[in-house]
VEXKOL-548198 format. One record per residue (C-alpha): x, y, z; residue in three letters. Coordinates in nm, 3 decimals, padded with zeros to 5 digits. Layout:
N
NODE/X/Y/Z/ALA
...
***
This chain:
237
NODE/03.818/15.943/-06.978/UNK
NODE/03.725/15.631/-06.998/UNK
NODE/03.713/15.430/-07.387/UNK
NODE/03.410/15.184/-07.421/UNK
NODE/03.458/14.904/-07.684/UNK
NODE/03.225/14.725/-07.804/UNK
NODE/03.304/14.352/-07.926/UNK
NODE/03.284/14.297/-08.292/UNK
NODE/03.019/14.055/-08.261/UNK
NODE/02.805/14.297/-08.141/UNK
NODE/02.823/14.549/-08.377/UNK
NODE/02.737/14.284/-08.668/UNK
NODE/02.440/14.217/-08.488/UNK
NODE/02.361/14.537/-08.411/UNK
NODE/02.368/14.594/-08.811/UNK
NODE/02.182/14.308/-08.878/UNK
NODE/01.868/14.377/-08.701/UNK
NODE/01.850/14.747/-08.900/UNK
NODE/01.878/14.577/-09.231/UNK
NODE/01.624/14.308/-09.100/UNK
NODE/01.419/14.634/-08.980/UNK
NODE/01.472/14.844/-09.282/UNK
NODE/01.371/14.513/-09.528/UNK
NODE/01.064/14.462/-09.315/UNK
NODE/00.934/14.792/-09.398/UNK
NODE/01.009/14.749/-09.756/UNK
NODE/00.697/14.701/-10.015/UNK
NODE/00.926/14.336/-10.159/UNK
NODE/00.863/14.237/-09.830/UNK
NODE/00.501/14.304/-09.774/UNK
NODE/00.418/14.168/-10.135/UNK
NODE/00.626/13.885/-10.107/UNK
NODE/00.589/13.768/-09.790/UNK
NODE/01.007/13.662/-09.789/UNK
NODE/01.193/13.712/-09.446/UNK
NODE/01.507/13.922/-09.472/UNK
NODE/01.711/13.556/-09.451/UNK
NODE/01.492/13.353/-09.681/UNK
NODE/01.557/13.638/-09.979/UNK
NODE/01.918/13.653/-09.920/UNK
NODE/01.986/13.331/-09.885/UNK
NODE/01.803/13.261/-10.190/UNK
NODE/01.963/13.340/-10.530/UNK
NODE/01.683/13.414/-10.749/UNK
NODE/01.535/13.622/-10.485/UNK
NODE/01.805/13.838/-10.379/UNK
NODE/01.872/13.906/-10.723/UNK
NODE/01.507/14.028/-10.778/UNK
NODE/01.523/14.233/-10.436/UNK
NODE/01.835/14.410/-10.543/UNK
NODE/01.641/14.501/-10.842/UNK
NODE/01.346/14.669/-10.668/UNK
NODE/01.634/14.791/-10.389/UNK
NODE/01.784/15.013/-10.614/UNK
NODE/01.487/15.173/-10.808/UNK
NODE/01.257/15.184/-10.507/UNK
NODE/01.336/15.565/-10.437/UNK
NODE/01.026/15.552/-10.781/UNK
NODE/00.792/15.457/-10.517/UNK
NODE/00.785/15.853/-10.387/UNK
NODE/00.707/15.924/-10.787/UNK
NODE/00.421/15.725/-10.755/UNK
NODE/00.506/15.419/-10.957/UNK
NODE/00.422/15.052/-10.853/UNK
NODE/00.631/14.732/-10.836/UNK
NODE/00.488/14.358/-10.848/UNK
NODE/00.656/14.062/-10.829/UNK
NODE/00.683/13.670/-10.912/UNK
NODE/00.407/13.788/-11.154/UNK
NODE/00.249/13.450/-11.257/UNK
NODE/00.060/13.517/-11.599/UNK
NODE/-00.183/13.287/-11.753/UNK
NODE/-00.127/13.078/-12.077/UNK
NODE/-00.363/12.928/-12.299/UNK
NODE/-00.234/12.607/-12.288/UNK
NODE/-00.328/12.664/-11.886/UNK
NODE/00.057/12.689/-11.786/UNK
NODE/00.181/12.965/-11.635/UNK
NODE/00.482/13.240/-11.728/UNK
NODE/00.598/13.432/-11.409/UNK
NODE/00.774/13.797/-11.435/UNK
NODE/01.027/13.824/-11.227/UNK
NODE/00.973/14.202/-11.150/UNK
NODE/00.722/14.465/-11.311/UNK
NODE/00.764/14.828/-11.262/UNK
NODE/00.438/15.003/-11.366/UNK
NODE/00.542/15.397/-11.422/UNK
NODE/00.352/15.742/-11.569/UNK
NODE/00.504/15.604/-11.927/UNK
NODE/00.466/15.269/-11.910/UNK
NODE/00.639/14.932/-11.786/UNK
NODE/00.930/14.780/-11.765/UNK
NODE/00.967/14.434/-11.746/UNK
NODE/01.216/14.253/-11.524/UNK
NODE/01.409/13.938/-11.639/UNK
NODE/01.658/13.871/-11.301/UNK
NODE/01.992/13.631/-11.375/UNK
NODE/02.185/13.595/-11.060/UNK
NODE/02.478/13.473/-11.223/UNK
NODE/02.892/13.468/-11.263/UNK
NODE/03.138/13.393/-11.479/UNK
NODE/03.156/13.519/-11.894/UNK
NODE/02.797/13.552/-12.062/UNK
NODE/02.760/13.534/-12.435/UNK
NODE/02.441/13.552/-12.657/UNK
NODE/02.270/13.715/-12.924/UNK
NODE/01.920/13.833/-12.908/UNK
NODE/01.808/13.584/-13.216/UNK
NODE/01.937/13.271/-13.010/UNK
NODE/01.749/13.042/-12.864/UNK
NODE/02.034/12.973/-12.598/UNK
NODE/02.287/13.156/-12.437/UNK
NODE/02.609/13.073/-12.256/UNK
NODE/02.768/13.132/-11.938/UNK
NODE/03.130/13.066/-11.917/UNK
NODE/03.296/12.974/-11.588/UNK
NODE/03.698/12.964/-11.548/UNK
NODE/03.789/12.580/-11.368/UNK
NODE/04.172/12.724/-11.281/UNK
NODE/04.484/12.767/-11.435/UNK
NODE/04.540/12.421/-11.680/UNK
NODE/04.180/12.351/-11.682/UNK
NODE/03.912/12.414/-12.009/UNK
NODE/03.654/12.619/-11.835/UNK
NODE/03.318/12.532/-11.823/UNK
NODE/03.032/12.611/-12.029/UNK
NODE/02.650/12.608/-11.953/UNK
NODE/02.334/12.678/-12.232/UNK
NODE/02.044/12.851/-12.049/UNK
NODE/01.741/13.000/-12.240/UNK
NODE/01.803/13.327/-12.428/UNK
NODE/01.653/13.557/-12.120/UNK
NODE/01.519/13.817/-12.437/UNK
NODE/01.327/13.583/-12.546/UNK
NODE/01.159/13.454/-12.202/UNK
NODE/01.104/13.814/-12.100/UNK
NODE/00.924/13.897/-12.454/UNK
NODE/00.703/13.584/-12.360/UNK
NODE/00.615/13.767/-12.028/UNK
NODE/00.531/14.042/-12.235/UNK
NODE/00.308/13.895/-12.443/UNK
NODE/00.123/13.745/-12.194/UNK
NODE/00.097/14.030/-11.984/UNK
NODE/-00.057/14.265/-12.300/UNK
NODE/-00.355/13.967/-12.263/UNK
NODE/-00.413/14.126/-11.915/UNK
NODE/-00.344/14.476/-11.963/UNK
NODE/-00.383/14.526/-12.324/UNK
NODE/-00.176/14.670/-12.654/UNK
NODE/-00.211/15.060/-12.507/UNK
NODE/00.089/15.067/-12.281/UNK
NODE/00.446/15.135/-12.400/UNK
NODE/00.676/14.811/-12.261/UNK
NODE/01.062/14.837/-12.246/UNK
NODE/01.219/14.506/-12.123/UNK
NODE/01.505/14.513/-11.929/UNK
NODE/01.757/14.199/-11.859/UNK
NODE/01.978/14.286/-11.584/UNK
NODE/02.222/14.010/-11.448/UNK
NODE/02.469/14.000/-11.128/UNK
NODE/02.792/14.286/-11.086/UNK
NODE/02.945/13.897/-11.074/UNK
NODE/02.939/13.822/-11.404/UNK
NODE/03.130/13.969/-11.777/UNK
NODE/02.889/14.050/-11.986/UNK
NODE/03.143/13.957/-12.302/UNK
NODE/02.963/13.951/-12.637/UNK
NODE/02.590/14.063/-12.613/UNK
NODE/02.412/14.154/-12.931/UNK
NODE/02.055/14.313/-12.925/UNK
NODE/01.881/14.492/-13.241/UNK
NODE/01.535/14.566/-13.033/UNK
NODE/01.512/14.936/-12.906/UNK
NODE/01.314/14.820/-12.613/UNK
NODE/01.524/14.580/-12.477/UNK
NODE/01.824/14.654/-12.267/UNK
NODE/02.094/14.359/-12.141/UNK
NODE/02.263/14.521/-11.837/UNK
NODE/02.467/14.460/-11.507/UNK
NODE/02.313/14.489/-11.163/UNK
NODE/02.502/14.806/-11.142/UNK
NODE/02.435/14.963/-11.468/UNK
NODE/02.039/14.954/-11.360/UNK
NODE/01.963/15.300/-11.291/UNK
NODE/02.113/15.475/-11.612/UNK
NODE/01.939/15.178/-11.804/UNK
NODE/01.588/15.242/-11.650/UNK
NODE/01.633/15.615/-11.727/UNK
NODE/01.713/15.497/-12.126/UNK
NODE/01.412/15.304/-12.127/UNK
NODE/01.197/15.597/-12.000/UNK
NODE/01.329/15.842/-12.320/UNK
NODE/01.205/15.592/-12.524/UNK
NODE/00.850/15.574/-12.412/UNK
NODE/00.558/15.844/-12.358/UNK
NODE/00.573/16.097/-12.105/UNK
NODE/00.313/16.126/-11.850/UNK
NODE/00.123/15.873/-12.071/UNK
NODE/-00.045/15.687/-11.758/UNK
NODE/-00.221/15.893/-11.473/UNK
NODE/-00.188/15.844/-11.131/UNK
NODE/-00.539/15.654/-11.112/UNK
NODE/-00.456/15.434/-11.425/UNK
NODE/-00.111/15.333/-11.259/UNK
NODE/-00.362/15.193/-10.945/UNK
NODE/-00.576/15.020/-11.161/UNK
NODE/-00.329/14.825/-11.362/UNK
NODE/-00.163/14.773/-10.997/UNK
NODE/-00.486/14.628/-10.869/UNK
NODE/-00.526/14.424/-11.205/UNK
NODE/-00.222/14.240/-11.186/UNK
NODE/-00.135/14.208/-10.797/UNK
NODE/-00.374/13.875/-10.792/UNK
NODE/-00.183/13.724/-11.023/UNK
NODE/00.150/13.795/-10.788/UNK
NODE/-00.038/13.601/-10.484/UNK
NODE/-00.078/13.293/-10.644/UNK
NODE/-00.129/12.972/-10.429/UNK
NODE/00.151/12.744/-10.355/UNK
NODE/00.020/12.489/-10.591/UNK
NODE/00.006/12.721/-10.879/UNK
NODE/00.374/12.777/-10.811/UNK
NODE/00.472/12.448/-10.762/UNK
NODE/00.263/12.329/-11.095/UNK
NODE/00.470/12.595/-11.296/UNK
NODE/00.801/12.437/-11.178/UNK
NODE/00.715/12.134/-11.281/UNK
NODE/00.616/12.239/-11.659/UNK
NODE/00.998/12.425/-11.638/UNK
NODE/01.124/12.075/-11.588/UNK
NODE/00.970/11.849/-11.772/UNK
NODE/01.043/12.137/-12.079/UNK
NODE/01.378/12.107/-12.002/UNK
NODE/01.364/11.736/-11.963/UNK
NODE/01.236/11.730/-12.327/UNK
NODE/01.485/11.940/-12.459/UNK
NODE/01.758/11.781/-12.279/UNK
***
């Protein structure tokens, strides 16, 4: 009998083109418009893909995800949601962080930190970034000026496996601060605490219709709203 081996290489490739395959038939990809490569090569976007990855057995329950959600302000600025899940109870709003290392923050700070070990003999280093609570209760608020007050809202902050999570404090009943890998049992938490069966079927396409516009935005919307990010953070810097 005679043993057939097939190189190495092969096989990698072989497993490549099914994930490329299985991604393409994915509803990230068809809203996005991100290739397989361009989302994992990309931080932010991976990080919101694994998000919609590991809930988007919902989809056969009949709830909706959008994405890069880019609300209007009044000031005419933009805030974008990183990932909205519209369900029968409600929705739960997104915030993705993609990052390592030791996290610290409290939900009344305006900044948080990330910790990051520089090797045995070295002070490791620290980095502020904006208190994520905060920036996903802004999405909130501007996304009750599109859908209204009438919808229960949980908001969920969900950062990489990669990181510690080491002294989190949060008051709010309807916001979570979890790991990548802690998603599921925290999107089941946030469903006890809202409404059953509050939003019907055709309600759940109607808010879906409402808000996909604003999750096709052109490029220069998108390139305008990373400018404001930068010259804020210029400002404060």
């Amino acid at each position: 009998m005679t043993t057939v081996i097939i190189p190495a290489f092969i096989v990698v490739l072989l497993i490549v083109i099914l994930q490329v395959f299985s991604f393409n038939k994915t509803t990230y990809h068809s809203a996005t418009g991100n290739s397989y490569f361009a989302t994992i090569a990309d931080t932010g976007k991976y990080g919101e893909y694994r998000i919609f990855k590991q809930l988007k057995y919902l989809e056969k329950q009949g709830a909706k995800f959008l994405f890069n959600v880019y609300l209007p302000k009044e000031n005419g600025e933009t805030t974008e949601c990183d990932v909205i899940l519209i369900l029968p109870q409600g929705f739960i709003v997104f915030e993705s962080k993609n990052y390592s290392g030791w996290i610290f923050g409290d939900e009344k700070s305006k900044t948080w930190t990330q910790t990051l070990p520089q090797g045995k003999g070295r002070a490791a280093h620290k980095e502020k970034f904006f208190n994520p609570i905060m920036q996903n209760n802004l999405h909130i608020k501007y996304l009750k000026t599109v859908i209204g007050d009438n919808y229960a809202i949980q908001s969920i902050i969900v950062f990489s496996e990669r990181c510690t999570l080491k002294k989190i404090s949060v008051s709010s009943k309807d916001v979570q601060v979890v790991k990548r890998n802690n998603i599921v049992s925290a999107l089941t938490e946030a469903i006890h605490m809202m409404p059953q069966d509050a939003v019907p079927d055709e309600e759940i396409m109607r808010l879906y219709e409402l808000l996909y516009p604003y999750s096709q935005v052109s490029d220069s919307i998108k390139q305008k709203h990373i400018q404001n990010i930068r010259n804020k953070h210029n400002k404060e810097g």
